[in-house]
C-alpha positions in Angstrom: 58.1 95.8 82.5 56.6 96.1 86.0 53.5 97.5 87.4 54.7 101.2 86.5 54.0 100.1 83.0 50.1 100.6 83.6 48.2 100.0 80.5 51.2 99.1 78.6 51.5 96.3 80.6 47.3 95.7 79.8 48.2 95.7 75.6 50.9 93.0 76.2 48.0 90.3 78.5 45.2 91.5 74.9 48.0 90.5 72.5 48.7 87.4 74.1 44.7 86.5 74.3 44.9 86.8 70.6 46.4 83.7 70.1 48.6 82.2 67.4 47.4 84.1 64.3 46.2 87.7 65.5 44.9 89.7 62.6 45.0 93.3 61.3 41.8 94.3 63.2 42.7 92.5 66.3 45.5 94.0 66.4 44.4 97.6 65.8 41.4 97.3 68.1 44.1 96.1 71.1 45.8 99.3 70.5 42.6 101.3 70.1 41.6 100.1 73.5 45.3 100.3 75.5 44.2 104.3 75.2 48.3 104.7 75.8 49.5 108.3 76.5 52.7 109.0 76.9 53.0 108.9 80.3 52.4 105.0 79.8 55.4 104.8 77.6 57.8 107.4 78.8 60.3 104.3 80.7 60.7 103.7 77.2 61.3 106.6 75.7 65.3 107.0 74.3 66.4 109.7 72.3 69.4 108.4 70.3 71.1 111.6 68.2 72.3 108.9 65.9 69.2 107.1 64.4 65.8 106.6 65.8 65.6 104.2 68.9 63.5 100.7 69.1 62.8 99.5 72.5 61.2 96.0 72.9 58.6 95.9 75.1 57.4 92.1 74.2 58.6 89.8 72.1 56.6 86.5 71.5 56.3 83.6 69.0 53.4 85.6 67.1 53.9 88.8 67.8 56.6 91.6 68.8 55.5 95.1 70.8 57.7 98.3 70.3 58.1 101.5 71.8 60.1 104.0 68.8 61.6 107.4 69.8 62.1 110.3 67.3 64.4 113.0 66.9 63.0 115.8 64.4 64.7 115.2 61.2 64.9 111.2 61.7 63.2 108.5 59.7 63.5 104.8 58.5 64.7 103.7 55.4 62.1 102.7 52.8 61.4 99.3 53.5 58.3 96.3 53.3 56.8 94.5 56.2 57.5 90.8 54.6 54.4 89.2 55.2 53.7 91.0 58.3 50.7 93.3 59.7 51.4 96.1 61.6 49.5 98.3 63.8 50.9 101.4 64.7 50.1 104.6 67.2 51.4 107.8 67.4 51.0 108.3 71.0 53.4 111.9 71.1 53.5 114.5 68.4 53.0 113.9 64.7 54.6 111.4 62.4 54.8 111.4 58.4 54.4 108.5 56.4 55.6 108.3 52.8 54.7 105.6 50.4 57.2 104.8 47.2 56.8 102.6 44.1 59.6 100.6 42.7 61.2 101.5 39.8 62.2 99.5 36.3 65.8 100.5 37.4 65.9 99.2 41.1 65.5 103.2 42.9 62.4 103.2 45.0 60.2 106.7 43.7 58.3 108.6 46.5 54.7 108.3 45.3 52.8 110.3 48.0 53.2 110.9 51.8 50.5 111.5 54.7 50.7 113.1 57.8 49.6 110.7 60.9 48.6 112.9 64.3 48.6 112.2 67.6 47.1 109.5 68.9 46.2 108.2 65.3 46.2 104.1 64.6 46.9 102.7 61.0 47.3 99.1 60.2 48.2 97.3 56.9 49.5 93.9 56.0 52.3 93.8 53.8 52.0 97.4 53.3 54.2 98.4 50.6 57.6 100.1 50.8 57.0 103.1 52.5 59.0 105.1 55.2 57.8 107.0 59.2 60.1 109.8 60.2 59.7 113.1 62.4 59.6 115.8 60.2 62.7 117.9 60.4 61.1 121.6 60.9 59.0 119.4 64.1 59.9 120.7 67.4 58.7 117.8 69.6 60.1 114.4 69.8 57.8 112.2 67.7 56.9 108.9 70.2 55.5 105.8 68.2 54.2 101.8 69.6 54.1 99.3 66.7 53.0 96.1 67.2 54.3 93.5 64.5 52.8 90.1 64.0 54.6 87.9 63.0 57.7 90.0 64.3 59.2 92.3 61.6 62.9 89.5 61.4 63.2 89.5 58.1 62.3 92.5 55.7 63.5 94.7 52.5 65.1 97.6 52.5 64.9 99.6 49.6 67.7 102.7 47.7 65.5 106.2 47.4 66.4 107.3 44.0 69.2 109.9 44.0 69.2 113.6 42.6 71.8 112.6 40.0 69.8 109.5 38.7 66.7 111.6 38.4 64.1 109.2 36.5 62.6 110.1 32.7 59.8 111.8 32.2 56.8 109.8 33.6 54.8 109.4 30.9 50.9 110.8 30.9 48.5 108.1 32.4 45.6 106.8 31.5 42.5 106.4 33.8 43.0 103.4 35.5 40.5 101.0 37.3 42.0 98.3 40.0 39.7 95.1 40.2 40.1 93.1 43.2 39.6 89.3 42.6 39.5 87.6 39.5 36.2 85.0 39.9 33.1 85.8 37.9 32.0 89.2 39.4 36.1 90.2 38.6 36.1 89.2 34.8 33.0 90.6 34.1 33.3 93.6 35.4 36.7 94.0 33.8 34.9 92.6 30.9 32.0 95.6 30.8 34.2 98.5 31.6 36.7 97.3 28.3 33.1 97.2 26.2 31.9 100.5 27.5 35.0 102.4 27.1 35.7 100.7 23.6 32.0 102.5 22.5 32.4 105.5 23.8 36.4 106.1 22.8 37.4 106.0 26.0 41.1 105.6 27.5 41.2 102.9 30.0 43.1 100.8 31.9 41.5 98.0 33.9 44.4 96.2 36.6 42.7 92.9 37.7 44.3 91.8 40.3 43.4 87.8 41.5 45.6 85.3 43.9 44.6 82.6 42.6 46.8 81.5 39.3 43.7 81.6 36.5 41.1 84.3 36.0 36.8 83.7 35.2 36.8 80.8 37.7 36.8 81.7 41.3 36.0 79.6 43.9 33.0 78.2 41.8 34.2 77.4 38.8 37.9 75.9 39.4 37.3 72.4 39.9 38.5 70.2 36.7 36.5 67.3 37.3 33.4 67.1 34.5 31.3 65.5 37.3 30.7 69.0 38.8 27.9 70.2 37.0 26.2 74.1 37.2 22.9 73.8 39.2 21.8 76.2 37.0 20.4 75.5 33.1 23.6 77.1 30.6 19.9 79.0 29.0 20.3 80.9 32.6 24.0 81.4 32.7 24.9 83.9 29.7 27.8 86.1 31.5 25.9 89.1 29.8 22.7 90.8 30.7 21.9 91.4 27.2 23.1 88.4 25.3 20.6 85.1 27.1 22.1 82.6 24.3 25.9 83.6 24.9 27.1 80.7 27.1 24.8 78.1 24.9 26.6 79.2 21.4 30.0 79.4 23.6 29.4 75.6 24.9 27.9 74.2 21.4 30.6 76.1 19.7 33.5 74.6 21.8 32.1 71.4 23.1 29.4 69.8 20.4 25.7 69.9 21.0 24.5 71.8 23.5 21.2 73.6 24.8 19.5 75.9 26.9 18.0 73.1 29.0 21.5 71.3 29.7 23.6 71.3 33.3 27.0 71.8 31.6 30.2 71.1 33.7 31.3 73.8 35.8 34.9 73.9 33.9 33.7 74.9 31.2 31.8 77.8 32.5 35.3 79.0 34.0 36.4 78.8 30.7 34.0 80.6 29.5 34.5 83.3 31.4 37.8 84.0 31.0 37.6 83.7 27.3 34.6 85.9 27.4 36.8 89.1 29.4 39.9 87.9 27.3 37.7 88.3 23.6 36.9 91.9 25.0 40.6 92.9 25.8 41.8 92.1 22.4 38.4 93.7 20.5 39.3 97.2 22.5 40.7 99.9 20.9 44.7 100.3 22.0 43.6 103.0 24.6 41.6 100.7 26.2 44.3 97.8 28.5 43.7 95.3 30.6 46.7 93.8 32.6 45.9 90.9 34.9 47.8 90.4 37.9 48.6 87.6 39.6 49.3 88.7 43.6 47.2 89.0 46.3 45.6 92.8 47.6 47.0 93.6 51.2 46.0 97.0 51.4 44.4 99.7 49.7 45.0 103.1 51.2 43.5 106.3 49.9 45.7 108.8 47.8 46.3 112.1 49.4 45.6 113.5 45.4 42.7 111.5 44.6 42.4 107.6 44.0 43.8 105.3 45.6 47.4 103.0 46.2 46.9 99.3 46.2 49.7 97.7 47.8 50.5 93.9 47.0 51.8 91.0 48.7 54.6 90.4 46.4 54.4 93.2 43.4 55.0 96.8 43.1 51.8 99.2 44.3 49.3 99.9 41.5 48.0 103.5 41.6 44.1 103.4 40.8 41.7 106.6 40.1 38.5 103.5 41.4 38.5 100.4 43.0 36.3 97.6 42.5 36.1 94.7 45.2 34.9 92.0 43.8 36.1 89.2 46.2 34.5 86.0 46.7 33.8 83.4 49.0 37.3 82.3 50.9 37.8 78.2 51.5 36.0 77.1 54.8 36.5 77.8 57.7 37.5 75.2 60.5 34.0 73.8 62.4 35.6 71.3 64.5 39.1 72.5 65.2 37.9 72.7 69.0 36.9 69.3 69.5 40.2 67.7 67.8 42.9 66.0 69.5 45.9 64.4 67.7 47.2 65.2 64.2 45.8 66.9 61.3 46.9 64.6 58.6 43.6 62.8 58.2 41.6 66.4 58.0 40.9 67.7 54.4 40.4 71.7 55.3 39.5 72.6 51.8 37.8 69.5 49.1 38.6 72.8 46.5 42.3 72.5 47.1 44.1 70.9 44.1 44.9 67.0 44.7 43.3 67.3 48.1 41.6 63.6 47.8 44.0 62.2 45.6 45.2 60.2 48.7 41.0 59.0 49.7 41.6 55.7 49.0 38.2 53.6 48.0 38.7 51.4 50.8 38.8 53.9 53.4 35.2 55.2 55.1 35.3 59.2 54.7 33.2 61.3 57.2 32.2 64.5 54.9 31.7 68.0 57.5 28.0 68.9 55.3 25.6 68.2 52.9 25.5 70.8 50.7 26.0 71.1 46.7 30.0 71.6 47.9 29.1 67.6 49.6 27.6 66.2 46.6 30.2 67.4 44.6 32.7 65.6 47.0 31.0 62.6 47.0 31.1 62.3 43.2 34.7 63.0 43.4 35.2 60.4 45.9 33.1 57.8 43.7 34.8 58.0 40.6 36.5 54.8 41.7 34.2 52.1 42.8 33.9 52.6 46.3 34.4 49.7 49.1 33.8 51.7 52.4 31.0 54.2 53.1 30.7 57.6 53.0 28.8 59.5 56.2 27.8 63.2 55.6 26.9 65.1 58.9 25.2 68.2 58.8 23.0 70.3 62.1 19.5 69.5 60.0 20.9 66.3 58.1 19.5 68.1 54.6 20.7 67.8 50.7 19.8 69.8 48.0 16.7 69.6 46.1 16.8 68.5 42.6 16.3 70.2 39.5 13.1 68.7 37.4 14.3 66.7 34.0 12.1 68.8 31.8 12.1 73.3 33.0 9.9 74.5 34.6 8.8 78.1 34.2 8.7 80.4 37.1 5.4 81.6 38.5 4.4 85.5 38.3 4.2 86.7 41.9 4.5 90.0 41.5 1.1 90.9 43.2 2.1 88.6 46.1 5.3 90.4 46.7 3.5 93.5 46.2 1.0 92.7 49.1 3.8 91.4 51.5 6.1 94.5 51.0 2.9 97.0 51.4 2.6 95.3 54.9 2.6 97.9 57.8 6.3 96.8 60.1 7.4 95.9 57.4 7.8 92.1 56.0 7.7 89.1 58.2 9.4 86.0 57.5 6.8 83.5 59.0 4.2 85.4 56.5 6.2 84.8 53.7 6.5 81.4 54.4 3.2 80.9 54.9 1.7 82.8 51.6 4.8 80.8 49.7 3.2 77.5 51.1 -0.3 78.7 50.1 0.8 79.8 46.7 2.4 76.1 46.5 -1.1 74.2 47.3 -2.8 76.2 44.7 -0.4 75.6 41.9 -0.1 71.7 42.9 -4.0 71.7 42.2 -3.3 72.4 38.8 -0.2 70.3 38.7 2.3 73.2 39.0 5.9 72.1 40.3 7.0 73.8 43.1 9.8 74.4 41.6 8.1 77.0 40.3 7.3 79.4 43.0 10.7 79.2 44.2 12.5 80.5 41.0 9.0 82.9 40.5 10.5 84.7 43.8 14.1 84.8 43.2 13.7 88.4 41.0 11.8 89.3 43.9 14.3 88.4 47.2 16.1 91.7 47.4 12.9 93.7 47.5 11.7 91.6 50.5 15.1 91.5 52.2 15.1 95.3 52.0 11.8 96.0 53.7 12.2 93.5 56.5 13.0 95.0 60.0 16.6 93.6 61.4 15.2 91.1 63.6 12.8 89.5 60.8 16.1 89.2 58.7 17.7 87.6 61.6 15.0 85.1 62.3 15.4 84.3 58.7 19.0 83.3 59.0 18.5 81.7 62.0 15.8 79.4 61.3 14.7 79.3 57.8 17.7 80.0 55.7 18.8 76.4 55.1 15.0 75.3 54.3 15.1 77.8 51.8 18.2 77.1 50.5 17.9 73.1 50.2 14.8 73.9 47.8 16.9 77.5 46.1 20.1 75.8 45.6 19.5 72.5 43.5 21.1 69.6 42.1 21.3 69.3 38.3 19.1 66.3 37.7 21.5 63.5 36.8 23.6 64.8 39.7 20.4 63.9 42.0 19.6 60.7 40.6 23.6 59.1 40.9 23.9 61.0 44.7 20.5 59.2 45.2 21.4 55.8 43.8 24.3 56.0 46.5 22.3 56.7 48.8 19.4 53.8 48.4 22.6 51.3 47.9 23.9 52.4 51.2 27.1 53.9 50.2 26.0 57.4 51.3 24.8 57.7 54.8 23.1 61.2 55.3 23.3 62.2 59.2 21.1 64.6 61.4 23.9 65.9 64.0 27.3 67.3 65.1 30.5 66.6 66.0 31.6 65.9 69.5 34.5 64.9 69.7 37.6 63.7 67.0 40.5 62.0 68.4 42.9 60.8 65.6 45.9 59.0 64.8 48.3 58.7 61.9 46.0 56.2 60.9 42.3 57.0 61.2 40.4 59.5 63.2 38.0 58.2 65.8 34.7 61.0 66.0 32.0 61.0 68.9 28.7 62.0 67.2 25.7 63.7 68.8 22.5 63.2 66.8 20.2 65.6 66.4 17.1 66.4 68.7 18.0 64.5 71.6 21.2 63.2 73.8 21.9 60.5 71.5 25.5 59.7 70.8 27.3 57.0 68.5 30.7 56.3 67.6 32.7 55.7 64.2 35.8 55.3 63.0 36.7 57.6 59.5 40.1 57.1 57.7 39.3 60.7 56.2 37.4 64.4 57.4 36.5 66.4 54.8 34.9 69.9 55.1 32.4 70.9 52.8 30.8 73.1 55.5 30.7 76.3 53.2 32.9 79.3 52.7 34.1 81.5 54.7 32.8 85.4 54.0 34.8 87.6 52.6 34.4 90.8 54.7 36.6 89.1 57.9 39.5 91.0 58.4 40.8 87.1 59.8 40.5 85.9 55.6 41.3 88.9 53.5 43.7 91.4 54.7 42.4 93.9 52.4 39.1 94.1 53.9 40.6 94.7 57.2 42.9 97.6 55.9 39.7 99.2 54.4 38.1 98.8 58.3 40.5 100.0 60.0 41.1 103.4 58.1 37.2 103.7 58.0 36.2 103.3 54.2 34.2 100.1 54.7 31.4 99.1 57.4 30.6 95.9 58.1 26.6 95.2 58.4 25.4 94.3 61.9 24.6 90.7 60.5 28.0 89.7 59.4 27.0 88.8 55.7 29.1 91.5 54.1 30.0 94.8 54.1 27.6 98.2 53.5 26.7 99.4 50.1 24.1 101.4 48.7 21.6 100.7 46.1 24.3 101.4 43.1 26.9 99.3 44.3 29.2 102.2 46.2 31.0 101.2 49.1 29.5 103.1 52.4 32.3 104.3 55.1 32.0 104.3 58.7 30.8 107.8 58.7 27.6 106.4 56.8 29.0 108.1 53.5 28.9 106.6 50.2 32.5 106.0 48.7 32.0 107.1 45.0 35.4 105.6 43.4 34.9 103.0 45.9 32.9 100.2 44.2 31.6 96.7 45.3 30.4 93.5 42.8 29.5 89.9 44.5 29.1 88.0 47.7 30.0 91.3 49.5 26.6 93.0 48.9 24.7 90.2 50.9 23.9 92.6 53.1 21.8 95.0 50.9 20.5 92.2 48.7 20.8 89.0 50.7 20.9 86.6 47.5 23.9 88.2 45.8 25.9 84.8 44.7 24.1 83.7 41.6 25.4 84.8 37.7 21.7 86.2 37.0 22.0 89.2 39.6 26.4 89.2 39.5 26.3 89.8 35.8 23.7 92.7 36.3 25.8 94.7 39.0 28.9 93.7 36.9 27.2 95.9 34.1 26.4 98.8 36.4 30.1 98.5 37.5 31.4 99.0 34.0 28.6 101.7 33.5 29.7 103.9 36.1 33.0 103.7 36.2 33.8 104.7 32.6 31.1 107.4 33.1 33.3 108.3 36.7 36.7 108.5 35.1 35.7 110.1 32.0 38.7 111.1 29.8 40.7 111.9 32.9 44.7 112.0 32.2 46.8 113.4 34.8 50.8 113.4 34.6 52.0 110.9 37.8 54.6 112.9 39.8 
């Protein structure tokens, strides 16, 4: 390239900035931005009689940069992208992409096609086997940039069925619903859409899609170790709205004694869930399927017809009349990945990951990233072996979870105080609910009322005052308060608290106020300078282990979950102006860039943060998981069509 290149020349210097690991919406925002014409491409521009021409503009490590000429009448053979993402323009007449689904008998079925105009951007990862060619009957010579990251090097290529092996019949299908992620908000809502259509006679087919290799567990509920309690009582964890006793019987059934009052091991509440969606399959009538899926969702791309295509990282595309996102939390992200030097082999990303502290050894000092639940939990891990060498957990405000009381603790009626706060004029302020929750606190302790109690009195309450607080209230909240509140939201299970505690007094667990300066390591140990909180203080120690238990990472980053970013990019989704999620209205319903509601577009889980702020718990998951099941069977009716 050389300076007559322009703005071509500008894309290559914002693909390089992107780094190592560019994503789907970094990617289709430097594209966006390039504005290219074709008078920025036209050097590059070959017609070639004989197939459609590729000309290389950049070719990197990461990423490759493409410039494809047209003839009317030419196309690609159907083929994948192999892992992937690719953003594409069409900077010089109009292009036609067709999408095909993989037949039983190895020919490749066109399943819908969709025209893409000039100057249009799409990007998908991994976006199924599809085709881009000029249309014959086009009288202009069709000019396209792709950018491929990783470069497209290896890929399928796929056999369009012939005339002479024309393919039976399809067969009339039924309604089908496409769940993305298998946790808790998954299962169940897999779960209520099998009852509901089995009462009403409905036909049904419910695809639950999850990466992971088990269903009902999730990010919350996959640990194996019977040390990792619920912080919730099982009394509060039925999976079903109108059935409190449900996970009680399930446990006392399965396990021996237990009651309402009890902090059961989180295993057994994955188990539960997946038994409880599993025990609904088999009770349906035969109209009524579910098939679980083991892949991960890479893109989902609206259906010319009606529906939607959901293409996969490793399967054939699923055709789906709704969607339902129901994706969790993704591992951590990386907090201190700018202030390492050396190798990685002493960093524990993810404490989640199976094995990941099988090599901890007790006579190695471990520096835990946190002091959340997720740091507790780590710590128990890490103690299940009589521990010779300490265990330091650093966290910005140095603060662990609450505990749970031994005996419940009923919650206090504050309706009239959430009545007076959201009647305010402005709308709610955060320092005034503070304040009247600290107030309501005094007065109860007069009369020997736990805390305790106020906080779960509010929790029916927290959507109504996260809705009618102005932006910058919501922000302040995040800001400043959020881990207060959560510290005293978010408790330990009582025995949990008392063993982290014991630690704690014995000095096995040191709990520290600050942040990480500085991590040189070796092969051996990792040397970390630490900054203490509220002041220049710094100290030094040596750790033969990292582990981050700072959190998840959300789910609506284009940079975790591919199939958020394809929904972003082609405009279905909007992500809220605080990062917490994505944009949904009151009934769950996915709202599009345009501000639209999405009907057949549906959202459970961590992804409603946004609208509800507190949208993590099984009390409120397992209520939008019933309004999920609600109104989809009420959406898809009795609808049959015949597939083309």
């Amino acid at each position: 390239m050389d300076a007559a290149d322009g703005r071509l020349l500008e894309l290559v210097r914002a693909l390089d900035a992107l780094g190592p690991s560019p994503t789907l919406i970094q990617l289709a925002r430097a594209v966006e931005e390039a504005r290219l014409t074709i008078a920025d491409v036209a050097a590059h521009v070959r017609a070639n009689p004989r197939g459609y021409h590729r000309a290389s503009i950049a070719l990197r490590d990461q990423y490759e940069l493409l410039v494809m000429t047209w003839l009317p009448g030419q196309t690609s053979v159907p083929h994948d992208h192999a892992g992937s993402i690719c953003a594409l323009q069409v900077v010089q007449g109009h292009a036609v992409e067709t999408f095909y689904r993989v037949a039983a008998d190895g020919y490749v079925d066109l399943e819908f096609a969709t025209p893409l105009r000039e100057g249009e951007i799409t990007a998908g990862q991994d976006s199924a086997v599809h085709t881009v060619r000029n249309p014959a009957e086009s009288v202009q010579t069709l000019v396209t940039v792709h950018v491929y990251a990783p470069p497209l090097r290896e890929f399928r290529q796929f056999v369009p069925r012939p005339e002479r092996h024309l393919p039976e019949r399809a067969p009339r299908r039924v309604p089908t619903v496409a769940i993305v992620g298998g946790g808790f908000s998954g299962a169940m809502s897999a779960a209520q859409i099998l009852r509901r259509a089995r009462r009403l006679g409905r036909s049904m087919r419910v695809a639950l899609v999850e990466r992971r290799g088990s269903v009902g567990e999730g990010l919350a509920y996959g640990t194996r170790d019977l040390s990792h309690l619920l912080n919730v009582p099982a009394g509060n964890m039925s999976a079903w709205p109108d059935r409190p006793n449900d996970f009680v019987n399930w446990a006392a059934e399965r396990h021996g004694n237990a009651r309402a009052a009890d902090f059961l091991p989180r295993a057994w509440y994955g188990e539960y869930v997946r038994e409880t969606m599993l025990a609904e399959a088999s009770a349906g009538n035969a109209a009524a399927k579910l098939d679980v899926v083991f892949d991960e969702v890479r893109r989902v791309a609206r259906h010319p017809e009606r529906g939607w295509m959901v293409h996969l990282a490793r399967g054939s595309s699923l055709r789906a009349d709704a969607v339902v996102l129901a994706i969790g939390h993704r591992p951590p992200s990386d907090p201190i990945g700018a202030q390492w030097t050396g190798p990685r082999t002493r960093f524990i990303a993810n404490p989640w990951r199976p094995f990941a502290m099988n090599m901890v050894g007790s006579d190695e000092p471990v520096v835990v990233l946190g002091s959340g639940l997720t740091a507790v939990d780590t710590v128990l891990s890490l103690a299940q072996e009589a521990r010779r060498a300490p265990i330091t957990l650093i966290s910005r405000h140095g603060l662990v979870p609450q505990a749970h009381t031994a005996a419940p603790v009923a919650p206090a009626r504050l309706q009239s105080l959430v009545a007076d706060l959201v009647a305010m004029p402005g709308g709610v302020s955060v320092r005034t609910v503070f304040r009247m929750l600290r107030d309501k606190v005094r007065l109860l302790a007069r009369a020997g009322v736990d805390w305790r109690s106020v906080v779960d009195g509010l929790r029916p309450h927290t959507a109504a005052l996260w809705k009618a607080m102005p932006t910058n209230e919501r922000r302040r909240l995040l800001a400043r308060l959020r881990v207060f509140w959560e510290v005293h939201r978010h408790r330990m299970a009582s025995a949990v608290a008392e063993r982290f505690s014991g630690m704690v007094e014995r000095g096995e667990v040191r709990v520290v106020a600050g942040s990480v300066e500085a991590a040189t390591a070796d092969f051996d140990a990792v040397r970390l300078t630490i900054r203490e909180r509220g002041g220049n203080r710094h100290f030094e120690m040596l750790a033969g282990w990292v582990i981050n238990c700072t959190g998840p990472t959300p789910s609506n980053s284009a940079e975790s979950n591919p199939v958020i970013g394809s929904l972003l990019v082609d405009g279905w989704l909007r992500r809220d102006e605080l990062a917490l999620g994505i944009e949904t209205a009151d009934d769950g319903n996915a709202i599009d860039a345009g501000g639209n509601e999405v009907r057949d577009l549906l959202v459970v889980g961590t992804l409603r943060k946004p609208a509800l702020w507190e949208s993590t718990a099984v009390p409120e998951l397992r209520l939008q998981a019933a309004t999920v099941g609600e109104r989809v069977v009420a959406m898809l009716g009795e609808r049959v069509r015949v597939v083309a």
